[in-house]
gemmi code that builds the backbone of each chain (N, CA, C; Angstrom):
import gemmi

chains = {
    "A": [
        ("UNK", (-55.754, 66.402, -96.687), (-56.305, 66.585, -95.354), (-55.878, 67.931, -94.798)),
        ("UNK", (-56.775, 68.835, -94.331), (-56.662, 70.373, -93.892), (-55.936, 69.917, -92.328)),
        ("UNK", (-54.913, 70.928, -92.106), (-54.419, 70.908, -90.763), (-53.942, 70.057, -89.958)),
        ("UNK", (-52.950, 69.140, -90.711), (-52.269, 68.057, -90.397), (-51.043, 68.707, -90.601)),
        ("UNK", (-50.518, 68.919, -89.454), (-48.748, 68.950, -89.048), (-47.951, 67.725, -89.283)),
        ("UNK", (-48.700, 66.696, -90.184), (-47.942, 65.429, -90.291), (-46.888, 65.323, -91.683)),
        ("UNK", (-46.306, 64.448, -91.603), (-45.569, 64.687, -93.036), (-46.647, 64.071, -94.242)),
        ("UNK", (-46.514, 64.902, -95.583), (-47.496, 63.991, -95.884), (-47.535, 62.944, -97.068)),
        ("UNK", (-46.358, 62.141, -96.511), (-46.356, 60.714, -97.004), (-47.315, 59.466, -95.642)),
        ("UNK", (-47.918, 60.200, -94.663), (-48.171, 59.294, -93.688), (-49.725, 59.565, -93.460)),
        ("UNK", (-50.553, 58.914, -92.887), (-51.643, 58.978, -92.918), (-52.171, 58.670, -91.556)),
        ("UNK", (-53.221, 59.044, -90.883), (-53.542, 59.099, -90.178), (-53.856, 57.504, -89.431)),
        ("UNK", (-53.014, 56.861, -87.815), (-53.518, 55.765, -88.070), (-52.121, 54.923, -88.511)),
        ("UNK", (-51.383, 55.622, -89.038), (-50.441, 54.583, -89.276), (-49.052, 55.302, -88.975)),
        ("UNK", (-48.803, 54.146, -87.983), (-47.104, 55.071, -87.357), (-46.090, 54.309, -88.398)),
        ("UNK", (-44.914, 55.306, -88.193), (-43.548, 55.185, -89.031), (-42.843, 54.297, -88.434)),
        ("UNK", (-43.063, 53.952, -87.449), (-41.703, 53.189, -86.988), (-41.943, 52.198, -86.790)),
        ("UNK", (-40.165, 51.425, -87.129), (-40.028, 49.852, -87.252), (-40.902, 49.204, -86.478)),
        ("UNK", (-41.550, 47.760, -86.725), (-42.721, 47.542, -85.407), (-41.806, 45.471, -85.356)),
        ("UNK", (-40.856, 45.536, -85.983), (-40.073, 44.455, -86.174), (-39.881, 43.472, -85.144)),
        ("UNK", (-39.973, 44.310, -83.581), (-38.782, 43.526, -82.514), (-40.561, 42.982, -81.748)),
        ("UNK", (-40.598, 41.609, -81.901), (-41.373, 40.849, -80.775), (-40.748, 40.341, -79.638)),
        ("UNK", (-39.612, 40.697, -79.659), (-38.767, 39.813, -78.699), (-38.963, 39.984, -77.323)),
        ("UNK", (-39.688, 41.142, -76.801), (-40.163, 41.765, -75.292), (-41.252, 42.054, -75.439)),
        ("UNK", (-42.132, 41.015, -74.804), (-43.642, 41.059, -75.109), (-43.955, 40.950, -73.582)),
        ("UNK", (-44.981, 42.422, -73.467), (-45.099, 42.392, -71.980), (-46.190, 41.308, -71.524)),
        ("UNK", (-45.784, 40.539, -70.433), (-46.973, 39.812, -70.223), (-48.229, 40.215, -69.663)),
        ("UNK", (-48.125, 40.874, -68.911), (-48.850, 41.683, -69.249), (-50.326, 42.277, -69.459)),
        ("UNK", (-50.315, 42.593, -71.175), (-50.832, 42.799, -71.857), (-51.613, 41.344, -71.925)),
        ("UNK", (-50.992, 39.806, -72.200), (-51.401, 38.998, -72.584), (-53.121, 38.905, -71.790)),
        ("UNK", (-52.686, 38.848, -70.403), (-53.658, 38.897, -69.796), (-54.872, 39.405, -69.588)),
        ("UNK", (-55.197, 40.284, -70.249), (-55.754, 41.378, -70.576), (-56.556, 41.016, -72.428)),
        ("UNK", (-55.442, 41.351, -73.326), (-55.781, 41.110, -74.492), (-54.737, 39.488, -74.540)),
        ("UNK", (-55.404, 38.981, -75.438), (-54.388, 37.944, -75.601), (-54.442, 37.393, -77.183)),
        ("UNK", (-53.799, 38.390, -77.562), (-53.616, 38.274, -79.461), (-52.636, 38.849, -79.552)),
        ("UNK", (-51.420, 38.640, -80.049), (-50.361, 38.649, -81.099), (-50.555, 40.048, -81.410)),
        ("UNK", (-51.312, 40.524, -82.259), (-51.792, 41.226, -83.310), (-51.723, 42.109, -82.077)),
        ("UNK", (-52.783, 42.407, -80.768), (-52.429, 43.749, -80.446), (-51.327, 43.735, -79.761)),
        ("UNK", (-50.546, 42.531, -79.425), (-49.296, 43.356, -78.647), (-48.464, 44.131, -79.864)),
        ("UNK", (-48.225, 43.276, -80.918), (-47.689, 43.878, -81.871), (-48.070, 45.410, -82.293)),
        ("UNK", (-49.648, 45.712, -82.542), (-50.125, 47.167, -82.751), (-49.731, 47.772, -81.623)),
        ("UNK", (-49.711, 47.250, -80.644), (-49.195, 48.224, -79.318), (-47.943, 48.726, -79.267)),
        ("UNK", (-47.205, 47.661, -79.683), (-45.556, 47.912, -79.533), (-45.431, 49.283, -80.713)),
        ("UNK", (-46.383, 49.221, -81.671), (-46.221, 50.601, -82.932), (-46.996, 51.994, -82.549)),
        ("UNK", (-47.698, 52.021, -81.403), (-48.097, 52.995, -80.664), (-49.695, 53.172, -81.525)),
        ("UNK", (-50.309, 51.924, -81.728), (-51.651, 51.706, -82.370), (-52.565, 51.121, -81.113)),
        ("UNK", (-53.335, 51.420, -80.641), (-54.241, 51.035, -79.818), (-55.542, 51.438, -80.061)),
        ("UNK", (-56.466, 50.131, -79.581), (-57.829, 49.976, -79.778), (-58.649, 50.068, -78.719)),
        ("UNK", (-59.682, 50.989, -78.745), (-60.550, 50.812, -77.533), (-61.461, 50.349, -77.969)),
        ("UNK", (-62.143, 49.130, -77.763), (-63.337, 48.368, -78.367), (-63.731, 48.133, -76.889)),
        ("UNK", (-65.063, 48.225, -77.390), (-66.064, 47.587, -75.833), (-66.985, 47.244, -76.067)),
        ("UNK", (-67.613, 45.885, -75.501), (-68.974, 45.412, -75.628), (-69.618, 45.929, -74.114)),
        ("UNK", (-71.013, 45.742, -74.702), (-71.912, 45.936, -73.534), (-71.610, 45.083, -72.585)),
        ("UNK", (-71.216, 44.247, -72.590), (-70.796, 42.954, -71.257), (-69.394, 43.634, -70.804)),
        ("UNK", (-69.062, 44.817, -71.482), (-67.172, 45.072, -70.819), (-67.827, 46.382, -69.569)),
        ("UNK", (-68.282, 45.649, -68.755), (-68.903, 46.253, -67.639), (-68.174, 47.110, -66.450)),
        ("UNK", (-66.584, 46.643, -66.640), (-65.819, 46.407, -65.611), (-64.912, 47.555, -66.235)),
        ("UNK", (-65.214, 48.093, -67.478), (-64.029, 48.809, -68.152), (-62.971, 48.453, -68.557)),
        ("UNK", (-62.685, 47.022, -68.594), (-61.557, 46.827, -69.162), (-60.547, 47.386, -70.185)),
        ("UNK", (-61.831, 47.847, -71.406), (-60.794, 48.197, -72.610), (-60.309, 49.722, -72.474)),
        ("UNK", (-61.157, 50.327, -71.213), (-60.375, 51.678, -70.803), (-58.823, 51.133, -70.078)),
        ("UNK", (-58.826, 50.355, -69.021), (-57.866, 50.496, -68.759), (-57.272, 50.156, -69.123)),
        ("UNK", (-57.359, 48.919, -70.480), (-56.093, 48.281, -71.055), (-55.187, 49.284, -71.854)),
        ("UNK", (-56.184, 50.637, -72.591), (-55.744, 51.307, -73.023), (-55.164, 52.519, -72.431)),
        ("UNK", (-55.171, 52.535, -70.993), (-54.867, 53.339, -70.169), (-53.402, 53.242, -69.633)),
        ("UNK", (-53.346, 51.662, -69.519), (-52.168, 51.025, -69.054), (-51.277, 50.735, -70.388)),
        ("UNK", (-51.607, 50.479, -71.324), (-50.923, 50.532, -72.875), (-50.144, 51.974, -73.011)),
        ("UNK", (-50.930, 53.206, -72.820), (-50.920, 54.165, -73.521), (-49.642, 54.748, -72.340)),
        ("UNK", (-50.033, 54.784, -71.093), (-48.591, 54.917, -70.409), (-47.556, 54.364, -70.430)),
        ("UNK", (-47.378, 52.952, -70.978), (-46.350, 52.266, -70.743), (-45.740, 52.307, -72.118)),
        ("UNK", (-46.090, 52.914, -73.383), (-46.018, 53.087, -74.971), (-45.045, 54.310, -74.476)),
        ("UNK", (-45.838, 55.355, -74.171), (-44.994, 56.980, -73.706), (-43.742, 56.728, -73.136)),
        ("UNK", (-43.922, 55.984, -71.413), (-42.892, 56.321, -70.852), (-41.542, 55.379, -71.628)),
        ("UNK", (-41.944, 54.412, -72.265), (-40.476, 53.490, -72.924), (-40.135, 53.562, -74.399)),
        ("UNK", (-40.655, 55.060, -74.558), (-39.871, 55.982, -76.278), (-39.135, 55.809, -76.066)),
        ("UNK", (-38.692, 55.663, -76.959), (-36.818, 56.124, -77.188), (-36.298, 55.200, -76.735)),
        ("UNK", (-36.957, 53.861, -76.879), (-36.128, 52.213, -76.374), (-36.117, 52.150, -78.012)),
        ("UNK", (-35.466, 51.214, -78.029), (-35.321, 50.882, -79.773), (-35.507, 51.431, -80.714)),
        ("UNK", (-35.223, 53.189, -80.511), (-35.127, 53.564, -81.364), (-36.623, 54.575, -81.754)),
        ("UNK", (-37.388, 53.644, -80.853), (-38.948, 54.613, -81.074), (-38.788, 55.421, -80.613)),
        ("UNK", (-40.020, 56.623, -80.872), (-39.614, 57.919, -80.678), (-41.648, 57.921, -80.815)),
        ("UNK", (-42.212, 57.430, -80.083), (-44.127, 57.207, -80.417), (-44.326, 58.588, -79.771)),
        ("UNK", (-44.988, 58.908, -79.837), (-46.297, 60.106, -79.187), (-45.136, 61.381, -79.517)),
        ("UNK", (-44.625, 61.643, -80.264), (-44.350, 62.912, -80.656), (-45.043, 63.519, -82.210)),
        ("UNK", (-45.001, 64.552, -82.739), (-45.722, 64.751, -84.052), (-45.719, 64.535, -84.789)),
        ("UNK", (-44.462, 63.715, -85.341), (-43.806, 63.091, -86.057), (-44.510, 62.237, -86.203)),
        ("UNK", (-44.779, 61.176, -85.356), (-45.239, 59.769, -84.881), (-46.189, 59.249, -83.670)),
        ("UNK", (-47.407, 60.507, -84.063), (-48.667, 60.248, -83.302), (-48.408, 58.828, -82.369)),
        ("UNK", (-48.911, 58.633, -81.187), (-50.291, 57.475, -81.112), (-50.997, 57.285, -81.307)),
        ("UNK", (-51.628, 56.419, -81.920), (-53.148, 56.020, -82.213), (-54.315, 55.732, -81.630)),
        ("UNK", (-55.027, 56.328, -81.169), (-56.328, 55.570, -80.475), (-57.410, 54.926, -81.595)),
        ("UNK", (-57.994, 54.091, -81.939), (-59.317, 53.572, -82.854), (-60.368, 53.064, -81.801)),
        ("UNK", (-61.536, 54.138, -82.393), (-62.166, 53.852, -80.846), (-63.510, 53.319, -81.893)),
        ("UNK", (-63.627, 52.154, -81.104), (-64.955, 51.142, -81.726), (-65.685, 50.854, -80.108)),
        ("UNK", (-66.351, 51.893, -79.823), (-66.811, 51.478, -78.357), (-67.864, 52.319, -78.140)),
        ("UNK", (-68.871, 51.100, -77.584), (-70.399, 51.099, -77.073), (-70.232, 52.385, -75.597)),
        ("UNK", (-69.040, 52.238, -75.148), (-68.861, 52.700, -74.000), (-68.535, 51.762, -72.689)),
        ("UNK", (-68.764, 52.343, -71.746), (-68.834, 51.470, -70.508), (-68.583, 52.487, -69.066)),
        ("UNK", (-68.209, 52.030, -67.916), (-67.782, 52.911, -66.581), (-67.320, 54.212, -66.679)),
        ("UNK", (-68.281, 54.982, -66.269), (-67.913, 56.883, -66.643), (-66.342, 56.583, -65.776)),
        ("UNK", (-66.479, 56.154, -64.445), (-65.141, 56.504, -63.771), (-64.071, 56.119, -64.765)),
        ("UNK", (-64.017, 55.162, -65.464), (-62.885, 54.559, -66.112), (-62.416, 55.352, -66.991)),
        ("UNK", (-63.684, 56.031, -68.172), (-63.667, 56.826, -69.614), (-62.785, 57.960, -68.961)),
        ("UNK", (-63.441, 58.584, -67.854), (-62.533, 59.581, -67.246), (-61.127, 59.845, -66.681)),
        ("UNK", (-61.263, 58.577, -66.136), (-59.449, 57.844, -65.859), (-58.619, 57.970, -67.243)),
        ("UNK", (-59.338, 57.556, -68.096), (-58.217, 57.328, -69.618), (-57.830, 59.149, -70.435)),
        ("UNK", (-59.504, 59.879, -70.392), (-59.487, 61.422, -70.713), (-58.496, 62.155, -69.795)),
        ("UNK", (-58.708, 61.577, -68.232), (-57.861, 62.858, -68.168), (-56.069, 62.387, -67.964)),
        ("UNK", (-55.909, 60.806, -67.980), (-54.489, 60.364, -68.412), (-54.001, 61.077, -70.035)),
        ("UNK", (-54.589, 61.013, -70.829), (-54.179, 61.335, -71.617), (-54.163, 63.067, -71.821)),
        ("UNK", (-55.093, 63.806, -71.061), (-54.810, 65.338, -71.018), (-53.590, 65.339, -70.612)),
        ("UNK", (-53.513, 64.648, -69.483), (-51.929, 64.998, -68.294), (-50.906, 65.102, -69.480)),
        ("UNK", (-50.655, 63.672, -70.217), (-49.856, 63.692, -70.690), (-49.412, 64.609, -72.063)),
        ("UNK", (-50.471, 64.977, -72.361), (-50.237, 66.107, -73.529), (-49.891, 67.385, -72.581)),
        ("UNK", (-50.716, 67.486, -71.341), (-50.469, 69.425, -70.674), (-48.605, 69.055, -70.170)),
        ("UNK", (-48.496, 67.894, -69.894), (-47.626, 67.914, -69.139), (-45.828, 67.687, -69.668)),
        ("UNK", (-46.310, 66.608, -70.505), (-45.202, 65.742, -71.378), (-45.268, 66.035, -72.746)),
        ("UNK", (-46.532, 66.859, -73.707), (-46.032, 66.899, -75.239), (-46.685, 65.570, -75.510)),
        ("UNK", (-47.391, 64.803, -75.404), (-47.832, 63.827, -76.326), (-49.089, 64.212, -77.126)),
        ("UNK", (-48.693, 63.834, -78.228), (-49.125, 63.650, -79.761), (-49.874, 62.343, -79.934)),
        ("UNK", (-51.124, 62.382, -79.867), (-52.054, 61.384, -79.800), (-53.451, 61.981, -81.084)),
        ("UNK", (-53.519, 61.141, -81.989), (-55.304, 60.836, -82.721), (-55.690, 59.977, -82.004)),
        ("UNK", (-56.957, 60.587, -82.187), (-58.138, 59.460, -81.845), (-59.105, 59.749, -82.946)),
        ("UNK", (-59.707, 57.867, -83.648), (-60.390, 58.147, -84.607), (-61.429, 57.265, -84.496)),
        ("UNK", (-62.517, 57.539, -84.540), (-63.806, 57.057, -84.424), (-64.229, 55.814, -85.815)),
        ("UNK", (-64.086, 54.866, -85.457), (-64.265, 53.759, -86.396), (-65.477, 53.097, -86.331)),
        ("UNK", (-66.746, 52.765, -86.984), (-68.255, 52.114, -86.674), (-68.538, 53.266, -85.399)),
        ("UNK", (-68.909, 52.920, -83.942), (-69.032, 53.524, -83.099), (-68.018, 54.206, -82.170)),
        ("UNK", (-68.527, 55.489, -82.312), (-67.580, 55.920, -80.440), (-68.904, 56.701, -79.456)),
        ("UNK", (-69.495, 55.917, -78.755), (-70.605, 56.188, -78.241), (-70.179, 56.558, -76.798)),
        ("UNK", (-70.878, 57.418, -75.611), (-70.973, 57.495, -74.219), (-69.421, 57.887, -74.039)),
        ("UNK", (-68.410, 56.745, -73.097), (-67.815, 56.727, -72.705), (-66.300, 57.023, -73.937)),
        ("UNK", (-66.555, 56.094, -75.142), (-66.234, 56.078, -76.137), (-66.188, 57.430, -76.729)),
        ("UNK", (-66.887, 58.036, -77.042), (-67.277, 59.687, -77.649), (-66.045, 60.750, -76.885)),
        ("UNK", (-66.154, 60.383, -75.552), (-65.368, 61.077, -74.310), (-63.866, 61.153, -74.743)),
        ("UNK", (-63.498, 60.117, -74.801), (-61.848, 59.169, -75.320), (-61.575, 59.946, -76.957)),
        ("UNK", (-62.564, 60.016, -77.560), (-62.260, 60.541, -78.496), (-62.447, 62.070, -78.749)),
        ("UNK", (-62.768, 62.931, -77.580), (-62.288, 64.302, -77.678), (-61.052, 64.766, -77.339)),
        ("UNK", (-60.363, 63.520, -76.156), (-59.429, 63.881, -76.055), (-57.947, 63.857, -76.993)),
        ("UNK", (-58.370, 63.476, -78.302), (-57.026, 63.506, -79.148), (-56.632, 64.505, -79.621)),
        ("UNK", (-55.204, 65.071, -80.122), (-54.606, 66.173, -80.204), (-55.267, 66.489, -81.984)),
        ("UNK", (-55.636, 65.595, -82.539), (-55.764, 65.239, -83.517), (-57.882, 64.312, -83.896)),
        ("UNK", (-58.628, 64.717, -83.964), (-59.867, 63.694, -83.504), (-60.211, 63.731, -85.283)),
        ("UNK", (-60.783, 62.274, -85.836), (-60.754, 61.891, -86.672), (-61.958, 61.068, -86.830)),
        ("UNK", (-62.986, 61.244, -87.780), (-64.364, 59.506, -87.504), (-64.104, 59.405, -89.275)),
        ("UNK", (-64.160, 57.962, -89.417), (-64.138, 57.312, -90.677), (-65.620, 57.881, -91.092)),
        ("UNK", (-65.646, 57.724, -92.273), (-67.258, 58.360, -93.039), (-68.767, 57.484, -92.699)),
        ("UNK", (-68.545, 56.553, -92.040), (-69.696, 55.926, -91.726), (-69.754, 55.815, -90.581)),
        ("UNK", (-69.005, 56.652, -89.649), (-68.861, 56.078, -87.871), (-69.931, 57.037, -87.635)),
        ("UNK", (-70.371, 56.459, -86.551), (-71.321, 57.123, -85.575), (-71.139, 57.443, -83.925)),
        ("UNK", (-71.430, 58.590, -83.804), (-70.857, 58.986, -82.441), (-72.167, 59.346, -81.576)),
        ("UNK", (-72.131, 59.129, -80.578), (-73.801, 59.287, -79.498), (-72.765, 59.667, -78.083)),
        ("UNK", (-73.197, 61.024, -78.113), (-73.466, 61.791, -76.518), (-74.464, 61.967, -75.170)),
        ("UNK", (-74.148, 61.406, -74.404), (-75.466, 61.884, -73.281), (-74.527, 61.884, -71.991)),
        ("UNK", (-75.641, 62.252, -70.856), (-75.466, 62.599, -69.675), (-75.160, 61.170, -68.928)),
        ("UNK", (-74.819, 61.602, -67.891), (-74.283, 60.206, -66.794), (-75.518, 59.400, -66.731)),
        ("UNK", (-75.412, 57.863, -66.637), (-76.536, 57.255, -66.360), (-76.106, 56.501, -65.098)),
        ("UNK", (-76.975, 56.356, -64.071), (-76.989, 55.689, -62.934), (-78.310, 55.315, -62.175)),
        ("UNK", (-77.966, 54.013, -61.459), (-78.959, 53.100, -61.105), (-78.668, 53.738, -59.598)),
        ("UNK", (-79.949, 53.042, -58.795), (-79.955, 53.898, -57.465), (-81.100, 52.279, -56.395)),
        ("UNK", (-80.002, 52.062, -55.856), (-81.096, 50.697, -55.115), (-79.862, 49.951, -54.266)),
        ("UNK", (-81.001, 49.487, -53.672), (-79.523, 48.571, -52.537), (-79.221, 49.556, -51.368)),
        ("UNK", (-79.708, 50.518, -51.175), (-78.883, 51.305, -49.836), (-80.365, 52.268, -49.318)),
        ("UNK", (-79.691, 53.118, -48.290), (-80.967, 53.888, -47.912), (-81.058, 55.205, -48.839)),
        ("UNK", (-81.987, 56.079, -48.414), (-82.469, 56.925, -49.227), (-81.292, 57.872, -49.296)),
        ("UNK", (-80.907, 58.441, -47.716), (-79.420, 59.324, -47.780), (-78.426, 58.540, -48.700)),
        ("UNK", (-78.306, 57.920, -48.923), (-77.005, 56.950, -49.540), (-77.510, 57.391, -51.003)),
        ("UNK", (-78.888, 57.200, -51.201), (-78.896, 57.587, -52.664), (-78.785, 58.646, -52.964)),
        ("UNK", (-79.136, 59.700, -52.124), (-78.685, 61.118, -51.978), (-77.780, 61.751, -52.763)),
        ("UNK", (-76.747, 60.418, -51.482), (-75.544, 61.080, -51.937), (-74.750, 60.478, -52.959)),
        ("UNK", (-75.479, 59.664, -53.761), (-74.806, 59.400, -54.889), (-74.971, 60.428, -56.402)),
        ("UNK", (-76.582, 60.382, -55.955), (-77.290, 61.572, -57.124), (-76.277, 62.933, -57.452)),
        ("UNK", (-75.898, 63.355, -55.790), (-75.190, 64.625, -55.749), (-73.711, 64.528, -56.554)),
        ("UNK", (-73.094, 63.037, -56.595), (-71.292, 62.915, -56.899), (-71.644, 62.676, -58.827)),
        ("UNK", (-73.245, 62.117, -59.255), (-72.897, 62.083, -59.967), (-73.422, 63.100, -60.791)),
        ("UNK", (-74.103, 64.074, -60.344), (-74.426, 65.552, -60.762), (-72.945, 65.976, -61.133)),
        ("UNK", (-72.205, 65.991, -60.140), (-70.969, 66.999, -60.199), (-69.957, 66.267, -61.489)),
        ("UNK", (-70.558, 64.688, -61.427), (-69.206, 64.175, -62.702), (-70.158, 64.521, -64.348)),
        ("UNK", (-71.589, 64.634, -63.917), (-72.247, 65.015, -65.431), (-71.812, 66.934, -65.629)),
        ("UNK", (-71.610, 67.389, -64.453), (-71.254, 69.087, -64.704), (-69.882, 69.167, -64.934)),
        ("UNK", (-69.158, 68.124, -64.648), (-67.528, 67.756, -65.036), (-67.714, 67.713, -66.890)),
        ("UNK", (-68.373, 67.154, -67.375), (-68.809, 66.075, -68.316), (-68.806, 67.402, -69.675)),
        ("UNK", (-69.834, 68.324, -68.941), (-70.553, 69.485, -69.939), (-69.548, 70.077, -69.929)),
        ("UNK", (-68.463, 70.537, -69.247), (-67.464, 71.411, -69.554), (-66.233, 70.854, -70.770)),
        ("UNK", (-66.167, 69.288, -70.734), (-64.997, 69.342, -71.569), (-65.617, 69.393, -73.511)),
    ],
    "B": [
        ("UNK", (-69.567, 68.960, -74.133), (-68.839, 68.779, -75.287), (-68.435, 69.397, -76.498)),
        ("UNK", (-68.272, 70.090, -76.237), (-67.614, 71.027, -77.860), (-68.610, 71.113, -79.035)),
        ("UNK", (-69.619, 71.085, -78.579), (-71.012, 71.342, -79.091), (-71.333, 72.708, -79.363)),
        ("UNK", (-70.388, 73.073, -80.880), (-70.461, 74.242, -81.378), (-71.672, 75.062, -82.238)),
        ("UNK", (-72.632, 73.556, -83.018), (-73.656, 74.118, -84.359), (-74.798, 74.505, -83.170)),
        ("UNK", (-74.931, 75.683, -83.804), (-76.295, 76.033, -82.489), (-77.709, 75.089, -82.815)),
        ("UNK", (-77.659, 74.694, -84.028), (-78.733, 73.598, -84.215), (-78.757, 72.236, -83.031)),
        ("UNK", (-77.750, 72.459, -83.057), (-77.269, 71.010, -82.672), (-77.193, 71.331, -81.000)),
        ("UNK", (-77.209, 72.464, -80.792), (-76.754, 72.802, -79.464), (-77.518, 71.247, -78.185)),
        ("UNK", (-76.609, 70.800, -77.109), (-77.639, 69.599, -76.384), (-76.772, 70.271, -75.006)),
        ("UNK", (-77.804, 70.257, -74.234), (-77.377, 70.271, -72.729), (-77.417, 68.203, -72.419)),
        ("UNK", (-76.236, 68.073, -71.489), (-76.263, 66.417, -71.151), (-77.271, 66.328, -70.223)),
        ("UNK", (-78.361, 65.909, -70.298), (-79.092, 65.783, -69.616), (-79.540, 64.367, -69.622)),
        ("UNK", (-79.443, 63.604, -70.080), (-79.179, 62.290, -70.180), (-80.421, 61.334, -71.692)),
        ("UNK", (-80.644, 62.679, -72.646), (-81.185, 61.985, -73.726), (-80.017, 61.620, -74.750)),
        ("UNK", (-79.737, 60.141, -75.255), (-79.070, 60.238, -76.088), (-78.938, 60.933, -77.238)),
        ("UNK", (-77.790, 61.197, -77.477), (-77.892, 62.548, -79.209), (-76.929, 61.500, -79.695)),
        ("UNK", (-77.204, 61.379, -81.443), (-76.577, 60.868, -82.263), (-76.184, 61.576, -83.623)),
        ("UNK", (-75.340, 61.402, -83.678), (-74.240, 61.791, -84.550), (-73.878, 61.244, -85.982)),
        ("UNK", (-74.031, 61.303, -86.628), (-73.251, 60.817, -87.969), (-71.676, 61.959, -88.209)),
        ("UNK", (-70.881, 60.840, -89.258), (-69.665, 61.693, -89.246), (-69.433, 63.734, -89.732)),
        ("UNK", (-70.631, 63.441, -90.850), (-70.662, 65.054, -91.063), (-71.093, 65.518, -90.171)),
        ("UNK", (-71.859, 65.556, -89.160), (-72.843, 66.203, -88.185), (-71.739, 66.337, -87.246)),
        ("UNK", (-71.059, 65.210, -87.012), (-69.869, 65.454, -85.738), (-68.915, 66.880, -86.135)),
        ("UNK", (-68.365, 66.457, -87.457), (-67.336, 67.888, -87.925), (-68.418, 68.849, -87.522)),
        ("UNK", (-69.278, 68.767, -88.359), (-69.942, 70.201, -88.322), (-69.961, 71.033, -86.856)),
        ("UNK", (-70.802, 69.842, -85.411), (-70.761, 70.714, -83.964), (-69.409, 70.856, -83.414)),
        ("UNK", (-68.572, 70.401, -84.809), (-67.360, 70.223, -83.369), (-66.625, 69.095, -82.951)),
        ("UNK", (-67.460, 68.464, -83.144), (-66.825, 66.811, -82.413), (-65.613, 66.353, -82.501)),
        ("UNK", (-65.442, 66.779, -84.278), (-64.106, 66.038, -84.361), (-63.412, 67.032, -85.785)),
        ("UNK", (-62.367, 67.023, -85.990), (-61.628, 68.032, -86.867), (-61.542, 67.781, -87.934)),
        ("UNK", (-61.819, 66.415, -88.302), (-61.927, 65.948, -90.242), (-62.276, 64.421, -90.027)),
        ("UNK", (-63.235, 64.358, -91.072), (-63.652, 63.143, -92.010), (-62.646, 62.521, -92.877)),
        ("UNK", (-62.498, 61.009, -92.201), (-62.009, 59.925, -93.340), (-62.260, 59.095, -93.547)),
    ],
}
model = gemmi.Model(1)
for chain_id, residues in chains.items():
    chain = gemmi.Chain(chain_id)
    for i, (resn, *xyz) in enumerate(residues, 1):
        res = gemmi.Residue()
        res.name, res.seqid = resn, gemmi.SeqId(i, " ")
        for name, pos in zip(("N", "CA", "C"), xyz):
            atom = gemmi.Atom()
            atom.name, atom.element = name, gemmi.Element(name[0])
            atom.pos, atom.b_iso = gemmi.Position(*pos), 0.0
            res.add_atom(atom)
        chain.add_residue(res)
    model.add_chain(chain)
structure = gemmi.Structure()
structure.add_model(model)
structure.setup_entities()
């Protein structure tokens, strides 16, 4: 693999460190996801953004939003040492998309934390990283798509009804400025 | 978006563009195939 600062006994996708201790399982998480399996991938600094068309609400942005901060700020508990170069985070993004506000909440959490803090994050495009999905996956320090993934780009989409005409106005105008947000990154 | 192949060049204007994994390396999208 060209231009991997990684060591290269390790592969992209798979962190080094012990993932042993279940013993502090945030609850959390349960609520949200409620499988074993990802608190465990979480606790190894592996996270999934999957979204169905029914995840309307953005959930799997923010689960991974709220994962991905709470992975960073509690390194160096047991010994982990996640989001440095050594020992990427993982994003696997299998997502239809969903809420521009949300995709954007997670892009620019995770800029902060690389302009700000040094985190060392892939993101790798697995089946789909579409819309919102596509977004999440420019932002990795590292961006990666398995050989059969498919990635789909477009402009903001929005519905316009329920209010008066000024009201739609002024929605057209906020979401002009988040699709001219959109073209720059 | 980092929509580098001038073939490929898309203003977001809200038609979907699709991608396969070589096509992504190629504009840009993403830094290597696995």
């Amino acid at each position: 693999m060209k231009n991997l600062s990684r060591s290269k006994t390790s592969s992209p996708g798979i962190s080094r460190i012990n993932c042993s201790d279940y013993s502090r399982l945030n609850p959390d998480i349960r609520s949200i996801r409620n499988s074993d399996t990802d608190i465990y991938l979480a606790r190894c600094g592996i996270l999934y953004l999957e979204s169905l068309p029914t995840d309307a609400n953005g959930e799997s942005f923010n689960y991974v939003k709220h994962e991905l901060t709470r992975i960073f700020n509690t390194r160096n508990e047991d010994g982990n040492s996640l989001g440095i170069e050594e020992s990427p985070i993982v994003i696997y993004i299998n997502s239809l998309g969903g809420p521009v506000n949300d995709a954007i909440a997670l892009y620019d959490q995770i800029m902060y934390l690389r302009k700000y803090y040094g985190l060392y994050l892939h993101t790798i495009a697995q089946g789909f990283a579409m819309s919102g999905g596509a977004l999440i996956l420019q932002a990795g320090t590292k961006r990666y798509a398995t050989s059969n993934s498919i990635l789909m780009i477009h402009g903001v989409q929005a519905e316009y009804g329920g209010g008066t005409l000024k009201e739609a106005e002024i929605d057209l105008e906020a979401n002009k400025k988040m699709n001219a947000n959109l073209i720059k990154i | 978006m980092g929509i580098k192949h001038k073939d490929l060049e898309l203003e977001l204007a809200g038609n979907d563009k699709y991608f396969n994994a070589q096509e992504a390396l190629k504009c840009g999208l993403i830094d290597e195939v696995i």
